[in-house]
N, C-alpha and C positions, 0 to 999 in steps of 0.2 A: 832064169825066169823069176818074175814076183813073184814070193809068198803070200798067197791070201789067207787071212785069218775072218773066218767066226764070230763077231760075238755077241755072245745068245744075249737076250733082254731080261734085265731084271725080272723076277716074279713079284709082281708088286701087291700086296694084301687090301684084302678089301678095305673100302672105306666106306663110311658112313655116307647116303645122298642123302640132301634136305629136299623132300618134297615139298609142295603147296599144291590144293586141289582146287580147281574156280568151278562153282555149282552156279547154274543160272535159270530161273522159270521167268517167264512173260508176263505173267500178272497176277494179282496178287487172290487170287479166289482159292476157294478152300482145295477142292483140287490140285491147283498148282503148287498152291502150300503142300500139302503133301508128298508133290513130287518133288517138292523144295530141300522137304525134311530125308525123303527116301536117299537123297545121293549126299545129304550130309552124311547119313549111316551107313552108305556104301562104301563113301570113302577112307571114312572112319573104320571101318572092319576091315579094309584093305588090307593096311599097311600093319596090322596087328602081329605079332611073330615074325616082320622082319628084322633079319642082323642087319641088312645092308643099307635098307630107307626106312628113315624117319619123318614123319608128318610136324612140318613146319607149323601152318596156318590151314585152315579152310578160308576162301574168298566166296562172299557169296554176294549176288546183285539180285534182289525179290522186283518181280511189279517190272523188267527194264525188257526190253527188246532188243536183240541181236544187232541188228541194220542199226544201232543208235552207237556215237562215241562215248557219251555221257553215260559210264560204270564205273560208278567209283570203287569198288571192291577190283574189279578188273582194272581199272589206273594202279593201286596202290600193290596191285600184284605185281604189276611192268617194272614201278620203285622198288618192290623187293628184291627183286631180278638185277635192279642197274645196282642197290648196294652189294647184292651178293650173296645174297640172306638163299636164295633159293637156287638148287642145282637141277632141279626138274618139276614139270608142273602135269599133274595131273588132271582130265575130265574125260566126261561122257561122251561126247562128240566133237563132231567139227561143231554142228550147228547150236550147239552150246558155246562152243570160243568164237564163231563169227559167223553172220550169214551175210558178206561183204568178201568176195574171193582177192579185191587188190587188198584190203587191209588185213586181210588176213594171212596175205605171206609174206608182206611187208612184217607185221609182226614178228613172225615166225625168222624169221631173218635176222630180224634183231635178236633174238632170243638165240641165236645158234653163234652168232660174233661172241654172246657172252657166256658162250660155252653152257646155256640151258636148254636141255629136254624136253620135248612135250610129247605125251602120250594121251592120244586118243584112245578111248575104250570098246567105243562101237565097231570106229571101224577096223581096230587090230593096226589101227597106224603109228610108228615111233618115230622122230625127227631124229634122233639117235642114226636109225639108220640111212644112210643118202641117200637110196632108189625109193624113199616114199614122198618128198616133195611134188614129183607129179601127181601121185595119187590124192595128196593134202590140194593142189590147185583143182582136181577133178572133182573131189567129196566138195571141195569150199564152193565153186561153180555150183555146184547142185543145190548144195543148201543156200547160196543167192538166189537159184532159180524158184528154190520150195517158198520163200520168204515173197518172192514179187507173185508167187502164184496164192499164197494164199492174201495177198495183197489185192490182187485184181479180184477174188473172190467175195471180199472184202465188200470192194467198190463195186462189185457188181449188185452185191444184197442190200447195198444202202441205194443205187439208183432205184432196184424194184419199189422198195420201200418207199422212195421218194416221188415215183411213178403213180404208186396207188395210194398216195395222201396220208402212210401209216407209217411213217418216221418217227414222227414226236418230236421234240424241243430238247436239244441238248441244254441250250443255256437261255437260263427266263431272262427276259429283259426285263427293267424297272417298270413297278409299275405293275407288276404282274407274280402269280404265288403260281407253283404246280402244284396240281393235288388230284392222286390219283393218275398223272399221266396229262392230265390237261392242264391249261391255263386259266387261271383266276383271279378275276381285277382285286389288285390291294388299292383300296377305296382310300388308303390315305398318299400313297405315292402316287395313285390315277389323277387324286387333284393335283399333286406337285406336275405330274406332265400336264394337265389341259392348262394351268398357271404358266409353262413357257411357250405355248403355242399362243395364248393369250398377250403375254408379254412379247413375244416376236413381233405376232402381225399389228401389234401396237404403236411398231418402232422401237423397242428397244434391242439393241444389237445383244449379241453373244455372250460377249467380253463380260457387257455390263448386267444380266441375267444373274451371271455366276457370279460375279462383285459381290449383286444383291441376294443371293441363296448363301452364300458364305457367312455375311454380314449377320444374317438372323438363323444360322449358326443349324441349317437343313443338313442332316448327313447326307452326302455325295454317293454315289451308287458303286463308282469304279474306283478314288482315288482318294487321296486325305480329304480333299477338297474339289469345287466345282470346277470346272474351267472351261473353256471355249467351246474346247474339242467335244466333250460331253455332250456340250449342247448342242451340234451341230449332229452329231450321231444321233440324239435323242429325234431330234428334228426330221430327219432321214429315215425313221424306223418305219415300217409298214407294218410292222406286228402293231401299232396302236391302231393301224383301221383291221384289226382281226385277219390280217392275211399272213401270209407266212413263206418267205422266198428261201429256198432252196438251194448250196452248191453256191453261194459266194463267191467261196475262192475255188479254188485248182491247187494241186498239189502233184508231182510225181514221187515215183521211189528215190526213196530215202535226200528228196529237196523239200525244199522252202515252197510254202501254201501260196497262192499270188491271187490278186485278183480276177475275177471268171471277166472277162470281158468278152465273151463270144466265142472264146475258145474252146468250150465246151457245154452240157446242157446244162439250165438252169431252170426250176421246176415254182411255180406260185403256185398256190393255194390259199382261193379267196372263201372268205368265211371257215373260216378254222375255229374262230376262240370269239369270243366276247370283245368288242372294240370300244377303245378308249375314247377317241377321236373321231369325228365325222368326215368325210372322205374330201368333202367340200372346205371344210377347215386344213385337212393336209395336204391338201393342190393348192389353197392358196399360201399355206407357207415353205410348198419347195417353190411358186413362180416366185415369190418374196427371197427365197433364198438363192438361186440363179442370175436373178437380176442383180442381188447386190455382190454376187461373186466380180472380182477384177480378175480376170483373165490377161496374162504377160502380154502384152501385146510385141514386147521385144524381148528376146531372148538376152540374159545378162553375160557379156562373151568377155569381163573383167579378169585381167591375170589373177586377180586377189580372189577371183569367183571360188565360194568350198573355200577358202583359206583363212581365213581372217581368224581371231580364235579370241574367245574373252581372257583376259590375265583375271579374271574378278571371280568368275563363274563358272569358265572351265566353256561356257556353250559357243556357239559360232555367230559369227556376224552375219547379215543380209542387207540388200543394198535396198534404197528406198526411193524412190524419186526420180527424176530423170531431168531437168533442168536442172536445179543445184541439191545434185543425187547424193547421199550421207550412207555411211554404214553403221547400223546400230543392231548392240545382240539382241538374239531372239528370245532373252528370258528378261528384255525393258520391263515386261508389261505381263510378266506373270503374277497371276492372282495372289499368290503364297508366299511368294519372296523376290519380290522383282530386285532385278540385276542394277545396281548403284554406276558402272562403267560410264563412261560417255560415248558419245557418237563420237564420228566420225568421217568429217566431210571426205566426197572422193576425192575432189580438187589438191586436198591438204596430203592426202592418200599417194596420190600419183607424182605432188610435189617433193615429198619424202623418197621415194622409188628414184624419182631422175636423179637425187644425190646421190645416193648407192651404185646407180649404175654408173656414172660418171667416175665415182670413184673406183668401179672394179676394170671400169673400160682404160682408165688412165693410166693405171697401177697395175694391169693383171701380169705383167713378165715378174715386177718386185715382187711382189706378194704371192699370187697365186701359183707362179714357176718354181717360187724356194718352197713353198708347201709343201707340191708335189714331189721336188730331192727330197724335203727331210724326214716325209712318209717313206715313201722309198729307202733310205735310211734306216731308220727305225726300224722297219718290215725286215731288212732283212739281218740285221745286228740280232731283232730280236729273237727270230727263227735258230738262231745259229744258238744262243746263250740261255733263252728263256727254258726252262725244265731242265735241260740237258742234266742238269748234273745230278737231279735228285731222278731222272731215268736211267741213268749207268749206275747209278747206287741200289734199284730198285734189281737191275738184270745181275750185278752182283752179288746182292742176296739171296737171289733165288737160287746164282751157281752155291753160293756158300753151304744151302740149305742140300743140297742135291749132296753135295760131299760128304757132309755129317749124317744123311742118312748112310750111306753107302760105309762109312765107318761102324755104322752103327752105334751114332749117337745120341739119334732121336729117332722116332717113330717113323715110318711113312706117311701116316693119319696127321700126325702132327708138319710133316712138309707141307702134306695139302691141304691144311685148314691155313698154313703162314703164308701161300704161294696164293691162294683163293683173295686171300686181303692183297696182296702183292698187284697180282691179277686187274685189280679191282682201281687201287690207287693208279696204275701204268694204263689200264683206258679211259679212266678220268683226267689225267695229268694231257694224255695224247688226243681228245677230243678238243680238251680244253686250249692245245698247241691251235688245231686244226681248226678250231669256231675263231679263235683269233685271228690267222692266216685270213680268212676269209673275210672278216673286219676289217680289216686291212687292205684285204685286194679292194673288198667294195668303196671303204673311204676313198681311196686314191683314186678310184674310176671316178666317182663321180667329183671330187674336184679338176681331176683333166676336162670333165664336162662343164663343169663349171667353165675352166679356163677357154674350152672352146668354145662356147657362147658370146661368153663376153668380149673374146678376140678380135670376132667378126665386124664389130662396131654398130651391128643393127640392133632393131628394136628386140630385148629380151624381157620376160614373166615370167610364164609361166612354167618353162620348163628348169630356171635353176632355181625358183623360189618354193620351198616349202612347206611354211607358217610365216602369218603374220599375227603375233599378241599384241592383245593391245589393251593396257591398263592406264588409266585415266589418262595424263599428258606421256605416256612413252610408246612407245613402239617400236617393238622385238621383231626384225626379220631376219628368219631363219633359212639361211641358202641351200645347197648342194654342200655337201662334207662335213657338216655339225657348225657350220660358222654363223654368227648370231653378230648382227648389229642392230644395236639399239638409238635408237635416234628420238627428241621429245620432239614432241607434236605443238606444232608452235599453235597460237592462238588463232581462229578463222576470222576474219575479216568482213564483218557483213556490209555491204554498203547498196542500198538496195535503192532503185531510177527505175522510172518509166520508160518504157521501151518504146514507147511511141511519142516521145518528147526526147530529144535531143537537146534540146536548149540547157534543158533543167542540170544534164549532166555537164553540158560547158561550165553551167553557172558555181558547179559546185568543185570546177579545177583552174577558174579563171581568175589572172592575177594580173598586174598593171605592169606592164614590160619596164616602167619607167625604176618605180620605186620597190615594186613585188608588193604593195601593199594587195587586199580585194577588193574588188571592182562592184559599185552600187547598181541596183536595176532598177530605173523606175519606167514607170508610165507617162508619158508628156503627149498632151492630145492627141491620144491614141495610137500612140505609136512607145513602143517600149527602149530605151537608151540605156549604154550603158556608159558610165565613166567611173575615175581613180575616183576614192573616200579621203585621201590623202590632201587636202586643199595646199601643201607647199610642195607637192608634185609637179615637175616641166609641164604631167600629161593630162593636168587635173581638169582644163577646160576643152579635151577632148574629148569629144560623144563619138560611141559605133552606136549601129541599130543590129537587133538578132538579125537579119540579113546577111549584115555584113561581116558577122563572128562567123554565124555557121557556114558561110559561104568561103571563108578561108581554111575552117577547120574542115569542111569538108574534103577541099583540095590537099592539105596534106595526107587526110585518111585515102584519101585516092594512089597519091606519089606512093605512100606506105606497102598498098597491096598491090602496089603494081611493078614495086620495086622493094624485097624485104630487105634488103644488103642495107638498106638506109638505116635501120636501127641493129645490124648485127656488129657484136665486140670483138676484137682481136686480142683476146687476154684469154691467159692460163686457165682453164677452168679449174683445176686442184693441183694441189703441191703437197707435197710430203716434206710434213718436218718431224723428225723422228726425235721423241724425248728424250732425257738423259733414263730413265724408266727400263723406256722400250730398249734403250740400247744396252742396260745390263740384263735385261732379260733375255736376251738374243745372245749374250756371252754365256749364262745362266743355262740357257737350252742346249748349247753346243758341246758343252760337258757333259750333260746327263745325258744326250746321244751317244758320246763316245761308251760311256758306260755300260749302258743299255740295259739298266737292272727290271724296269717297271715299263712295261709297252703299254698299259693303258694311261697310265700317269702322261708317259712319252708325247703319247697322240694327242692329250688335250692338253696338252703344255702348249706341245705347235701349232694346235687350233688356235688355243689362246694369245697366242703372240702373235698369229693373223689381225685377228680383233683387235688388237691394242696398235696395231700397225696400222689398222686401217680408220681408229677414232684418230690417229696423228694425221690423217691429212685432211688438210684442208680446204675451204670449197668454197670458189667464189660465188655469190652469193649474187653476182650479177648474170653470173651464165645462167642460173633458175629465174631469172626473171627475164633474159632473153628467149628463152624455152617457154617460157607463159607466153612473152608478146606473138613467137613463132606461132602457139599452138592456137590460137585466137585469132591470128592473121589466115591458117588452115581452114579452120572452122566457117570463111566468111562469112566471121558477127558482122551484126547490124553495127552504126554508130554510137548508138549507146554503149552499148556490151563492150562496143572496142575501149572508149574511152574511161568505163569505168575501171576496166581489168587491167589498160594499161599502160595508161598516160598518169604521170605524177601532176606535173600545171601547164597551163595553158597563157602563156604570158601573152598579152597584147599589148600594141605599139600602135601609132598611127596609120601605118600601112601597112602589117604584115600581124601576123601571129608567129611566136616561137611552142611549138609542141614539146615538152620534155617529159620522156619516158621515164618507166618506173628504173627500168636500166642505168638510167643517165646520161642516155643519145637524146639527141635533139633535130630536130628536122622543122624549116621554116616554110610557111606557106608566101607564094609571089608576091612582090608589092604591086600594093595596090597601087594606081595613078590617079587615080579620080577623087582619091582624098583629098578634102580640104586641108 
C-alpha cells in the first residue's frame, strides 16, 4: 500500500498590510464638515499601535454623493489598488463606498481579483471573508433603497413647495438681481433685454442681434460671447412677464434630467416678480418666432447622416437644401470663430462614395479576403509569442524567491513585498494580452462585415461606413476595420438653365454636325432659326427652327428612357495595377508576420497596405458618369435637368440630331423627311 506523507504548511510571520481609508460626506456644510473630520480621526486612531497594518493614505471626497461615478479621491484610490500601493481599504459603511448595489460589487470584485480587502466598520462586514458577499449585496440594496428614498423625499418637498408658490429661484435669469430671496430688475441688463425684443420684432434675426451685441463689446450673460442660442432662450423666457414655470425638465434616479413634456406636472406662477416685458410685446415675438421656425419637412435618411466630420474644427457637417443639397459644418457661421472648411455638394458627396464602392465591390476577394488571413495570422502568432517570455520569467522568480526564503535567505516580508510587484507586473502584462485578444477579435469581425456587404453587390452606407473628414479639397472615408481612403474632392460644376425653357439648354450644347463649329440663333420675322457661324461649312446655308431641334431632341430623350441599354458601357470599371511600392511592401509585411514581434505595429502595417492597395486601382471614370446618366434617367428629370447633367453636345445635321453623352455613347434621333 502507498505511503501517505504530511506535510504541515510553513508558519509564515506576519507581514505588514498597507491600508488606505476612503471617508465620504454629501455636502459640504458645517455639519458635514464635521462628520468629514470625525472619521478622518477615527481612522487615524485606528490603526495606531498596529504591528500588523499600516495606514497608507486617507481618501477623502467632501460636497459628492454616493449614487454619483465622479470621486476623484475614490477613482485614485481604485489606481492605488491596480498599482499595488494598497492591500486593504478601510471605511465606515457600505453607504459611504456606494449607494448603487450593481457598482458596488462590480467593484468589490475587482478589488478581490487583486487580492484587496475591504472592511466595513458598521456593518462588522470583511470581504476577506467569503460568506459576506451576500450580506455586502443585502447592506448595498438597502443603502440604494435609503438613497432613492430619500430621493423621492426630496421630490416630494420641492413639489409641495412648488404647489404652494414658495420655491424661489434657483438660477436668476439676466436681467434680474436676487435680493433677499426675490427678484430685482437690474435696470441696466432690463434695457439690454427690451433692446432684443425690440430688435426682433424689428426684423432682425438672432444670428445678427449677437453679431451686433459682440461688435459693441456687451458682456454676454452665459458664454465669452453672444450667440444665437442665447438669444433664442432669452426670447422664450417667461420670467421677463414676471411669471415663473416650474419642473422643466424631469429627471429619474441616478439619469439624465430631459425635458418635461407632459410627462409629469409642471407648475406656473403668474405674477411672481416685477416684469421686464409686457405680455403683449412676448406673444408677439414667440408668434414672430414660430413662424420663422423651418420645421424638416423631410427627414434627412443620407448614409453620411451624423457622419461627416470637420478635418478643420473638429464639429460635424449638416445638409442644407434639397434641390442642389450641400453639406457645410455647423461652426460656418459661428460668432467667435467661424470654421474656414468648405462645403460640400451632396452630388460630389455621393460621386466620391460610388468610387469606393466600386472599388471594394471589384476587389473585395484581393483585398479585403487577404486582410482577413493576415489578421488572422497576426492574432494568433501574436497570442502564442507576445509576453510569453517575460510571463515564465515573472513565474520563475516568484519559485526562485519561494526557495531562498525556505533556505532562509531572505525574509518572508521581503518575498511578499517582491511577489506583490511580481503580482502586479503578471496582471498587467495578462490584461494587457487579453484587451489585445480582443482588439483583434473585433477588427477582424468587422472587416469579415465589411467583406459581407460589399459581396452582395447592392447598395451599401451606412452600415460599413464610419466617418467622413472632410478638409478643404480631401476626403477621408473611414470604413469598418480602421481602413481610411482618401479621395480629393474634385471642383463642382455649376451650370445653372431654366427649367422651364428647354431651348436655352439645347442652345448652350448645340454644335453643327457638319464642322462641330456653334450654331447662331437669330430672329427672322418672327420666327427664331438656327444655322452653322462657319460660312465654308457644307451646312452653312441650312436653317432648323426651335421646332424642329426640340422635336428631335426630344425623341431621343424619349428612345433614352425608354430604353437605358442605349447609353450603357461594356468596360472594366476598375483595374488594379499594383506599384513597384506596393509590392515590396507586401514582401516587407510577410516577414514581420512570420516574426511576429509587434501586434499593434503588425495590425496597422496590414491595414496600411490595404490603403495603398486600394489607391493602386484604378477607376474608369466613364462608369461614374454612366452612374450619373442612370441616376437622372431614375429620377424622371424634366428635359432640362436631363440635358444639362448629361449630355456633353448636341450635334445637328440636316435631318437628324446626334446626342453625345458625357460618357461618350451617342444615340441619333430619326431622320427627318420633310427637310429640305
Amino acid at each position: 500500500m502507498a505511503e501517505i506523507t504530511t506535510i504541515q504548511p510553513i508558519e509564515k510571520p506576519h507581514r505588514t498590510i498597507r491600508c488606505g481609508a476612503y471617508c465620504r460626506v454629501s455636502t459640504g456644510s458645517a455639519e458635514q464638515l464635521h462628520s468629514y473630520a470625525a472619521q478622518r480621526v477615527w481612522f487615524s486612531n485606528l490603526l495606531n499601535g498596529s504591528q500588523t497594518e499600516v495606514l497608507v493614505d486617507i481618501y477623502a471626497d467632501v460636497g459628492i454623493s454616493g449614487t454619483t461615478a465622479k470621486r476623484p479621491e475614490f477613482m485614485r484610490m481604485l489606481d492605488d489598488c491596480r498599482r499595488g500601493r494598497i492591500d486593504r481599504i478601510l471605511t465606515k459603511s457600505i453607504s459611504r463606498f456606494a449607494r448603487n448595489t450593481r457598482d458596488c460589487l462590480a467593484i468589490l470584485r475587482e478589488l478581490r481579483e487583486m487580492d484587496v480587502t475591504v472592511f466595513f466598520e458598521k456593518e462588522n462586514i470583511d470581504t476577506a471573508r467569503s460568506a459576506d458577499e451576500m450580506m455586502i449585496a443585502i447592506m448595498g440594496g438597502l443603502a440604494q433603497e435609503e438613497s432613492q428614498s430619500i430621493s423621492r423625499n426630496i421630490r416630494w418637498s420641492l413639489h409641495r413647495k412648488m404647489a404652494a408658490g414658495t420655491l424661489g429661484v434657483a438660477r436668476v435669469p439676466y436681467g434680474y438681481d436676487k435680493v433677499n430671496g426675490r427678484l430685482v430688475i437690474n435696470d441696466e441688463q432690463a434695457a439690454v433685454v427690451r433692446r432684443i425684443f425690440s430688435l426682433y420684432l424689428g426684423g432682425m434675426g438672432a444670428r445678427r442681434i449677437a453679431a451686433l451685441f459682440n461688435s459693441e463689446g456687451l458682456p454676454a450673460p452665459e458664454s465669452a460671447a453672444w450667440n444665437n442660442i442665447t438669444i433664442y432662450k432669452m426670447l422664450s423666457q417667461e420670467m421677463y412677464l414676471g411669471d415663473i414655470r416650474w419642473q422643466k425638465t424631469v429627471s429619474v434616479f441616478m439619469g439624465k434630467s430631459r425635458p418635461n413634456k407632459g410627462q409629469a406636472d409642471s407648475f406656473y406662477v403668474s405674477g411672481s416678480h416685477d416684469p421686464i416685458i409686457d405680455r403683449d410685446t412676448f406673444e408677439s415675438a414667440q408668434t414672430l418666432r414660430l413662424k420663422n421656425a423651418c420645421p424638416a419637412e423631410k427627414t434627412n435618411d443620407s448614409p453620411f447622416r451624423k457622419k461627416i466630420v470637420c478635418g478643420v474644427c473638429g464639429r460635424s457637417y449638416y445638409l442644407v437644401g434639397a434641390a442642389n443639397a450641400y453639406w457645410q459644418c455647423t461652426g460656418r457661421f459661428n460668432l467667435v470663430k467661424p470654421c474656414t472648411n468648405e462645403i460640400l455638394h451632396d452630388e460630389t458627396l455621393f460621386g466620391l462614395w460610388r468610387v469606393i464602392s466600386s472599388k471594394l465591390t471589384n476587389h473585395a476577394d484581393d483585398i479585403l479576403l487577404s486582410l482577413i488571413g493576415q489578421l488572422e495570422m497576426i492574432a494568433e502568432k501574436v497570442s502564442e509569442n507576445a509576453e510569453s517570455g517575460r510571463l515564465d520569467e515573472i513565474l520563475q522568480q516568484k519559485l526562485t524567491l519561494r526557495k531562498m526564503c525556505a533556505e532562509g535567505l531572505i525574509s518572508y516580508g521581503e518575498v511578499i513585498a517582491s511577489e506583490t510587484e511580481l503580482n502586479a507586473e503578471y496582471a498587467m502584462l495578462t490584461e494587457k494580452r487579453r484587451k489585445r485578444a480582443e482588439h483583434n477579435a473585433l477588427l477582424i469581425n468587422e472587416v469579415r462585415m465589411l467583406y459581407k456587404a460589399v459581396s452582395i453587390h447592392n447598395d451599401f452606407g451606412a452600415e460599413i461606413l464610419k466617418a467622413v473628414r472632410i478638409a478643404h479639397d480631401t476626403a477621408d472615408f473611414e470604413l469598418l476595420g480602421g481602413i481610411h481612403i482618401t479621395m480629393s474632392i474634385p471642383v463642382h460644376e455649376k451650370r445653372a438653365v431654366t427649367a422651364h425653357e428647354p431651348i436655352r439648354a439645347i442652345r448652350s450644347l448645340a454644335l453643327c454636325g457638319g464642322c462641330g463649329g456653334r450654331l447662331s440663333r437669330r430672329k427672322i420675322e418672327g420666327v427664331y432659326q438656327w444655322k452653322c457661324s462657319n460660312r465654308y461649312c457644307s451646312y452653312w446655308r441650312i436653317k432648323h427652327t426651335n421646332e424642329e431641334i426640340l422635336t428631335r431632341v426630344k425623341g431621343v430623350f424619349t428612345r433614352v428612357f425608354s430604353d437605358p441599354c442605349l447609353i450603357s458601357l461594356k468596360c472594366q470599371a476598375t483595374e488594379f495595377r499594383p506599384t513597384a511600392s506596393v509590392i515590396k511592401m507586401q514582401e516587407r509585411l510577410e516577414k514581420l508576420i512570420d516574426s511576429a514581434d509587434n501586434a499593434e505595429m503588425l495590425v496597422k502595417a496590414a491595414v496600411h497596405f490595404v490603403e495603398e492597395k486600394l489607391r493602386c486601382i484604378e477607376y474608369n471614370v466613364k462608369t461614374e458618369q454612366t452612374a450619373q446618366i442612370e441616376d437622372v434617367i431614375n429620377k424622371r428629370a424634366k428635359l432640362p435637368e436631363f440635358l444639362i447633367k448629361t449630355v456633353k453636345h448636341i450635334y445637328v445635321t440636316p435631318d437628324r440630331v446626334r446626342v453625345k453623352f458625357i460618357n461618350g455613347k451617342t444615340v441619333k434621333s430619326e431622320r427627318s423627311i420633310d427637310h429640305e
